[in-house]
DRENRO-748714 format. One record per residue: x, y, z of N, C-alpha, C, CB in turn. Coordinates in steps of 0.02 Angstrom, whole numbers. Glycine has a CB too. Layout:
N
  n.east  n.north    n.up  ca.east  ca.north   ca.up  c.east  c.north    c.up  cb.east  cb.north   cb.up
       X        Y       Z        X         Y       Z       X        Y       Z        X         Y       Z
...
// end
This chain:
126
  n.east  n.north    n.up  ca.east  ca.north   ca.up  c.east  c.north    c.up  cb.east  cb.north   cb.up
     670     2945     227      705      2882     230     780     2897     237      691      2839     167
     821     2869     264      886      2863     295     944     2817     278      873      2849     353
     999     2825     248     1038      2761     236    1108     2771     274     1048      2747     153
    1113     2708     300     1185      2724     332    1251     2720     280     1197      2666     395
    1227     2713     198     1275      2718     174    1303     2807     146     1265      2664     126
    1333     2808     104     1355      2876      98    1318     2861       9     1459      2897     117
    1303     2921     -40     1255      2931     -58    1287     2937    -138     1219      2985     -17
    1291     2937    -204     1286      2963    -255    1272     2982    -318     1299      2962    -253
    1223     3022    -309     1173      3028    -353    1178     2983    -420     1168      3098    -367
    1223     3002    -449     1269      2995    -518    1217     2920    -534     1381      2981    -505
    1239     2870    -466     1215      2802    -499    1137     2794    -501     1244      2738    -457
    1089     2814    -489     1019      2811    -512    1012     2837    -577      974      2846    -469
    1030     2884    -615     1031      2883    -694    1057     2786    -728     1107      2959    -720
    1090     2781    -711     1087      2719    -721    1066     2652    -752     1083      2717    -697
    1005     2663    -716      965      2616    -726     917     2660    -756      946      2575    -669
     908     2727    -792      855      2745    -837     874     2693    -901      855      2833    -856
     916     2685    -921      909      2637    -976     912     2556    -972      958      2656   -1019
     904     2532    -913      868      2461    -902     822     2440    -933      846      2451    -851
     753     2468    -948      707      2453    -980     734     2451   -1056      654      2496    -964
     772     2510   -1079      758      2521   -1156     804     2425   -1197      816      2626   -1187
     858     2422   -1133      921      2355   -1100     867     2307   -1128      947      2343    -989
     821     2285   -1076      781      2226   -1067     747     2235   -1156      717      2233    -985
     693     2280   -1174      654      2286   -1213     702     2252   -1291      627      2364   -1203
     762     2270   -1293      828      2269   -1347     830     2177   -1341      921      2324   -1310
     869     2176   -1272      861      2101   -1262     812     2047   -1294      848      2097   -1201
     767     2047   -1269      685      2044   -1283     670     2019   -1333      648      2101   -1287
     694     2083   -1388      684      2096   -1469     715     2019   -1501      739      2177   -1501
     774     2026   -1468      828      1977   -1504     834     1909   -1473      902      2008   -1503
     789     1912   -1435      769      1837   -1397     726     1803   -1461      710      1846   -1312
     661     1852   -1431      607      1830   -1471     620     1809   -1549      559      1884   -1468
     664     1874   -1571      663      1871   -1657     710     1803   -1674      705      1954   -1699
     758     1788   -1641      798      1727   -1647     758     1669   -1640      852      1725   -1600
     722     1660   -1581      696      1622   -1553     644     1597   -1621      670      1652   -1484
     590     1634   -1649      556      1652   -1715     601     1605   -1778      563      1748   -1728
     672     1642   -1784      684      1609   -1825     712     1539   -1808      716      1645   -1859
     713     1515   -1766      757      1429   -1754     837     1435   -1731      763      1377   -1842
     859     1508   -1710      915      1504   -1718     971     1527   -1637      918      1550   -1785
     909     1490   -1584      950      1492   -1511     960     1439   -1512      922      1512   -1444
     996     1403   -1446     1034      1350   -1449    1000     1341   -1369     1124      1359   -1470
     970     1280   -1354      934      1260   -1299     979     1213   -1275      865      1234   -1311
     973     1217   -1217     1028      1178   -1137    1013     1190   -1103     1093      1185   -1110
    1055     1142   -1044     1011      1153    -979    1091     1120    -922      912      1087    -979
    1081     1144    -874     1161      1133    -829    1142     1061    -796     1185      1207    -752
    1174     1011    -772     1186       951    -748    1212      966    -681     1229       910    -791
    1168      983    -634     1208       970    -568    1155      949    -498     1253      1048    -551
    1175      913    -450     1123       882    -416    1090      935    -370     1149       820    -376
    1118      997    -377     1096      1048    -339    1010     1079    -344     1147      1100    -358
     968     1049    -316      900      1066    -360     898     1139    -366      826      1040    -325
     910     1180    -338      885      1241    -343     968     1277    -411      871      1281    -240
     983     1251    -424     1042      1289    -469    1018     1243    -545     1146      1269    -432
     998     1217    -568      975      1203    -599     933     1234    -644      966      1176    -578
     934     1222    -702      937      1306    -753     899     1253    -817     1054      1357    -783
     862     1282    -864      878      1280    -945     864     1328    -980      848      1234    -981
     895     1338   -1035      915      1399   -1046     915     1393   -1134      990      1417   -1003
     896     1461   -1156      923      1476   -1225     978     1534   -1232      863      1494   -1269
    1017     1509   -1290     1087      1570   -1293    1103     1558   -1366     1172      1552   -1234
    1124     1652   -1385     1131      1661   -1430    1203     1689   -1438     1082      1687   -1446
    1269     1678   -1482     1313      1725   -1455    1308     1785   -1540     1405      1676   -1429
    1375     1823   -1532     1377      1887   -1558    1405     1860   -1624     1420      1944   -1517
    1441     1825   -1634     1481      1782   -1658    1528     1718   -1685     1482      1793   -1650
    1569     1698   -1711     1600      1616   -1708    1630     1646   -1652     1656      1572   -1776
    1665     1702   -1646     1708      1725   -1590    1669     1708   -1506     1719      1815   -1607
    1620     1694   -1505     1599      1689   -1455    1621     1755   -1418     1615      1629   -1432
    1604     1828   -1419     1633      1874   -1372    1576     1888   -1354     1678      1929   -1389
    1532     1891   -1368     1447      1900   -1321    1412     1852   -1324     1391      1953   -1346
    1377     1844   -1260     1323      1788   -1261    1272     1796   -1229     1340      1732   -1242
    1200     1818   -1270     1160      1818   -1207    1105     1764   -1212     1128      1889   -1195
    1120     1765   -1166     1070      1672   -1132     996     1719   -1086     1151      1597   -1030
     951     1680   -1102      865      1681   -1064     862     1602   -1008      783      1670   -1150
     849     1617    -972      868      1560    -911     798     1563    -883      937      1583    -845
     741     1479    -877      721      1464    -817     748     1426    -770      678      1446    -822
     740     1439    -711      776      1425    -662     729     1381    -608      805      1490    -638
     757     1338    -583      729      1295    -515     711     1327    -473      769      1253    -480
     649     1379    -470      648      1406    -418     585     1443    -437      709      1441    -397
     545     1451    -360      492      1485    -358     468     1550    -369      481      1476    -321
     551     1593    -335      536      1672    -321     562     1682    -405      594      1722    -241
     552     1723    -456      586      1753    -504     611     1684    -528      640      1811    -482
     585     1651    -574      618      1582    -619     656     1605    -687      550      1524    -647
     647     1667    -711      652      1678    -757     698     1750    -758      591      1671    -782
     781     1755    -821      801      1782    -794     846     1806    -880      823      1750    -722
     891     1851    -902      930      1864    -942     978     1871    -937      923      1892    -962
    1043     1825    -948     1097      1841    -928    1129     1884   -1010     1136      1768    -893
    1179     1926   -1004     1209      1943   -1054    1316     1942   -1008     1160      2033   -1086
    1329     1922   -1059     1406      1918   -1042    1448     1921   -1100     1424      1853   -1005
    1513     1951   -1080     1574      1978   -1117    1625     1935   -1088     1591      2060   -1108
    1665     1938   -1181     1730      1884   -1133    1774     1927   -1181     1737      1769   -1141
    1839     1895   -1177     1907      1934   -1243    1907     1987   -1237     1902      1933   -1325
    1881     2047   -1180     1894      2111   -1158    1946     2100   -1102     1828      2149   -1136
    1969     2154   -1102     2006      2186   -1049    1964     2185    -947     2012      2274   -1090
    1902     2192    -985     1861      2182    -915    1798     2152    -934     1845      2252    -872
    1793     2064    -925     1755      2036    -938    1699     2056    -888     1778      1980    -944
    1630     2051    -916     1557      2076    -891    1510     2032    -896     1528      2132    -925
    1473     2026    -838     1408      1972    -834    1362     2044    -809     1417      1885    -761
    1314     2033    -843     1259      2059    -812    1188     2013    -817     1252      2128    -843
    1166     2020    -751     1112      1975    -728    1029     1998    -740     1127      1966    -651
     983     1992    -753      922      2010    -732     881     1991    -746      907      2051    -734
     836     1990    -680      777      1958    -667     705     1977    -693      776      1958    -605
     691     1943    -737      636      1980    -751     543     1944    -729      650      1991    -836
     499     1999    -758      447      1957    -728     394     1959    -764      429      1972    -664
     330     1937    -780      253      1935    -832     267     1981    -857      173      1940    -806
     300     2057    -860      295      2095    -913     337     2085    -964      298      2151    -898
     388     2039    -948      432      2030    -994     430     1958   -1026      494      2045    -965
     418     1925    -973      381      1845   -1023     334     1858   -1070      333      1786    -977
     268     1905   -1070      216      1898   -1090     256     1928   -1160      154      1930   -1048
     293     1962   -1182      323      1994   -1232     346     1951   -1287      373      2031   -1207
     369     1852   -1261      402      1822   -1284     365     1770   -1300      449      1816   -1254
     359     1706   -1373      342      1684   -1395     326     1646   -1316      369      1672   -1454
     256     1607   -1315      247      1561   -1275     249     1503   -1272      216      1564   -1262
     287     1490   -1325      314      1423   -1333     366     1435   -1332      302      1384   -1382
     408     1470   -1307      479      1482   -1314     479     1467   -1233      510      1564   -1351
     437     1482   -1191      430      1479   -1114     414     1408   -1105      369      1529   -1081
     371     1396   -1143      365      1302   -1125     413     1269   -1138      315      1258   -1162
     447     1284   -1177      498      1230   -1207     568     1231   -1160      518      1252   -1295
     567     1285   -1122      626      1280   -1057     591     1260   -1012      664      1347   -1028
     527     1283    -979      486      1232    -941     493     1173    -943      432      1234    -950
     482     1122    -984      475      1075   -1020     530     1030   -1021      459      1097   -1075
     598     1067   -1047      650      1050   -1034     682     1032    -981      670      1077   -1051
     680     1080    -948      699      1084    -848     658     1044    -826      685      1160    -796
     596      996    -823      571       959    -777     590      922    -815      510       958    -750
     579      893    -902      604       846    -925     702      799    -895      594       879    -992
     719      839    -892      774       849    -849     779      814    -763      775       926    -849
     711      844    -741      710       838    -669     684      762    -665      660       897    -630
     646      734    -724      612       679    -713     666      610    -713      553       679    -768
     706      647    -773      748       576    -790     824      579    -756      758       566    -882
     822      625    -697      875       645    -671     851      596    -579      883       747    -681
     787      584    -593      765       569    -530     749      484    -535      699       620    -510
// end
């Protein structure tokens, strides 16, 4: 296989710790989620496909981390983890998409209830 870009190794180590990322995530979804203590929303905009609901937890009152679990209006990949940094020097979003191996990990009522939400949403929005 062939790339017309130029090459460096360095960044495929990388992503060896994505999984251990997601699995951490996951933990602290679920275990929050368990105890009553995410905060459920959902974005207001007529855009059907940007249309989100979501649970988020932050680090703090400081609000300097926040990571939010997002279903999304959409067919391909609905389901997704955002984690983000603010009050640094170089604020960070990182995105990812996840899929049945990582839902199936998470309370299933924690999946209905953004389901649920997001059409509840879609119904009385329509």
């Amino acid at each position: 296989m062939s790339t017309p870009h130029n090459t460096d190794s360095r960044l495929s180590p990388l992503f060896d710790n994505t999984e251990n990322l997601i699995n951490i995530l996951t933990t602290i979804l679920s275990e929050n989620y368990n105890k009553g203590m995410l905060s459920i929303g959902n974005n207001a905009t007529k855009k059907f496909k940007k249309r989100e609901a979501y649970y988020t937890i932050v680090d703090s009152d400081f609000e300097n981390v926040f990571l939010t679990f997002i279903y999304k209006n959409t067919d391909i990949s609905p389901w997704g983890i955002r984690l983000e940094t603010f009050n640094t020097d170089y604020p960070t979003e990182l995105k990812i998409t996840v899929d049945s191996d990582v839902t199936d990990k998470l309370p299933q009522q924690m999946l209905s209830d953004l389901f649920d939400r997001l059409h509840d949403f879609d119904n009385d929005y329509y």
